[in-house]
N, C-alpha and C positions, 0 to 999 in steps of 0.2 A: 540916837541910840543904836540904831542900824550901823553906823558907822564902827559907833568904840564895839561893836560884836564883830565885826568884821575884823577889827582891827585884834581883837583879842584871839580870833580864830588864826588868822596869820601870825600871830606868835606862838601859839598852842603848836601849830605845824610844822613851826623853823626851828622849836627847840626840840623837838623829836629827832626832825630832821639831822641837825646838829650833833645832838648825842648818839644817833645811830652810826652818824662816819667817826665818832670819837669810838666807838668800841670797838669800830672794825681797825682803829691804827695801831689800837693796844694789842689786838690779834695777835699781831707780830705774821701776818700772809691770811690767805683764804682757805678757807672750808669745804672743801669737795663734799655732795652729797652723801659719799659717806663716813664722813665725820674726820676726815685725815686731813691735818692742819698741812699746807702747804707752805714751807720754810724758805727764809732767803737765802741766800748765799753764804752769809757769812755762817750759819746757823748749819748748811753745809758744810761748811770748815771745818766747824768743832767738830761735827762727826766723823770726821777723817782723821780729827786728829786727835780726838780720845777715845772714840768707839772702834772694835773691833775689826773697822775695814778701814782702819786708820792708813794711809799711804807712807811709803819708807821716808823718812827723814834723812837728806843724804848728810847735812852740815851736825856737826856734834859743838859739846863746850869746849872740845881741846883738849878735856884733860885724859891721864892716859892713865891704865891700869897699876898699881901698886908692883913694885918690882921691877918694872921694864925699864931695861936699861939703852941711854945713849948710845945713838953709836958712836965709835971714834973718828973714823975718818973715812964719812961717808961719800959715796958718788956725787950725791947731789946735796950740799949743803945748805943748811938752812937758811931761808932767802934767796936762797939760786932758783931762774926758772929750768923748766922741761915741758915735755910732748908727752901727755898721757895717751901710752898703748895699751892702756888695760881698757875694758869696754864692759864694766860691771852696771854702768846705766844707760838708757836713752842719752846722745850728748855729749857721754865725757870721752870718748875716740878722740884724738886730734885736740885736743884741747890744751891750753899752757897752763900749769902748774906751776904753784909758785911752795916750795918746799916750807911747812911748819915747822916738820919735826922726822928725826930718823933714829931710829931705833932697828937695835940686831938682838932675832929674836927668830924664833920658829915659828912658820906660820901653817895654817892648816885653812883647806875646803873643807864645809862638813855640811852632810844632809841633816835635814831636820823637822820635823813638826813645829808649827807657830804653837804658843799658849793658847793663842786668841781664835782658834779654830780656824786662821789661815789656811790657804792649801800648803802642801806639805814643799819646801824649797830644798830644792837638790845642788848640788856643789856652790853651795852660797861662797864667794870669795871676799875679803877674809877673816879669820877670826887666828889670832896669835895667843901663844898659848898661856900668854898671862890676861885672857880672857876666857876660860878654860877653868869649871868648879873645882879646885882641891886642885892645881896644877903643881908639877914639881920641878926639877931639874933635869927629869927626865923625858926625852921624847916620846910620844907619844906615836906609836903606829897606827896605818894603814887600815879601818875596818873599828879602830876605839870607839865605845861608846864613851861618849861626855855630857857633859850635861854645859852649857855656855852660859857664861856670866858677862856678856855683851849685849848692848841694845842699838846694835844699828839698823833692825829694824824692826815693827810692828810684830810682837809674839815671839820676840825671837830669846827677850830677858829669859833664863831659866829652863828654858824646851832642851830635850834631851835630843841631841842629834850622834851622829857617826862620822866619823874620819874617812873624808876621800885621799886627799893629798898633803903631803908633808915637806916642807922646805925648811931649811934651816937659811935665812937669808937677811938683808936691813927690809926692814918697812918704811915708807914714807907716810906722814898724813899731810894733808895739801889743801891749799884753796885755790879753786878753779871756776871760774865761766863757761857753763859746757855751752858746747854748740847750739842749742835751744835757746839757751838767754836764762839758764836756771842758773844764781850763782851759791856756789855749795862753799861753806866753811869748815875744813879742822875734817876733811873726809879722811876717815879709814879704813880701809890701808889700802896701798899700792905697795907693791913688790915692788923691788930696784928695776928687774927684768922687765915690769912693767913704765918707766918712765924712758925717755929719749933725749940728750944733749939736743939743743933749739940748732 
């Protein structure tokens, strides 16, 4: 009798046991004393990449604004490489670029407020102007306010920024290895001014 109570005591214990490490896997992390679930990793991810302090996405889908036109006979044609001298990220200095796509278009720096309560980014390089709400045929001056219809980065869809600088010039968009080991797809834009024959 002592025995099967012992015995039934040592199952009584192993199944609590058991069920207690089963709730803590479904947790998804631990509970700090005050009550703030502790997230893994990947659970970090998401929040950078749909919450608010989302980090810039440098690779896009490729495709390009409505209206924007080929260039004809651009510097660096599509599939040719180059030496990225533009320095818009950690990485991409010195980098080889491999040409997507070129387009002759008017490109513009413009300061801005994020949607997303971001701090506010000052001569963001670039936005072309068929990225540009209600854009026309006309250039755009020095000091316009606009309202941008590009998402290259976090808060940026929609936010009403101002006109630093205006070029009328090709853009390239590219796929590049930056120096850090980050590899970006369909980046835009580079100014011609910015890319270098290898």
């Amino acid at each position: 009798m002592k025995n099967k109570l012992l015995l039934l005591i040592t199952s009584l214990f192993a199944t609590i046991l058991l069920t207690a490490c089963g709730w803590n896997d479904t947790n998804n992390g631990d509970t700090s004393e005050t009550g703030t679930t502790v997230t893994n990793n990947n659970e970090e991810m998401d929040k950078h990449e749909d919450g608010d302090t989302a980090l810039p996405n440098h690779s896009s889908t490729g495709d390009v604004p409505e209206g924007l036109k080929e260039a004809e006979n651009p510097k660096f044609p599509v599939g040719s490489k180059a030496t990225i001298k533009g320095d818009h990220m950690e990485g991409m200095l010195g980098s080889e670029a491999t040409i997507v796509g070129a387009y002759d278009t008017t490109v513009y720096s413009v300061s801005y407020t994020p949607t997303n309560g971001n701090e506010f980014q000052e001569n963001h390089k670039w936005v072309i102007k068929e990225e540009i709400k209600g854009y026309g045929e006309e250039t755009l001056d020095q000091g316009a306010e606009v309202v941008i219809n590009a998402d290259h980065e976090p808060g940026m869809l929609g936010a009403t920024g101002v006109i630093d600088t205006v070029e009328d010039t090709t853009v390239y968009m590219v796929n590049f290895t930056s120096t850090t080991g980050e590899t970006v797809a369909n980046h835009k834009w580079l100014k011609e001014s910015e890319l270098s024959a290898e």
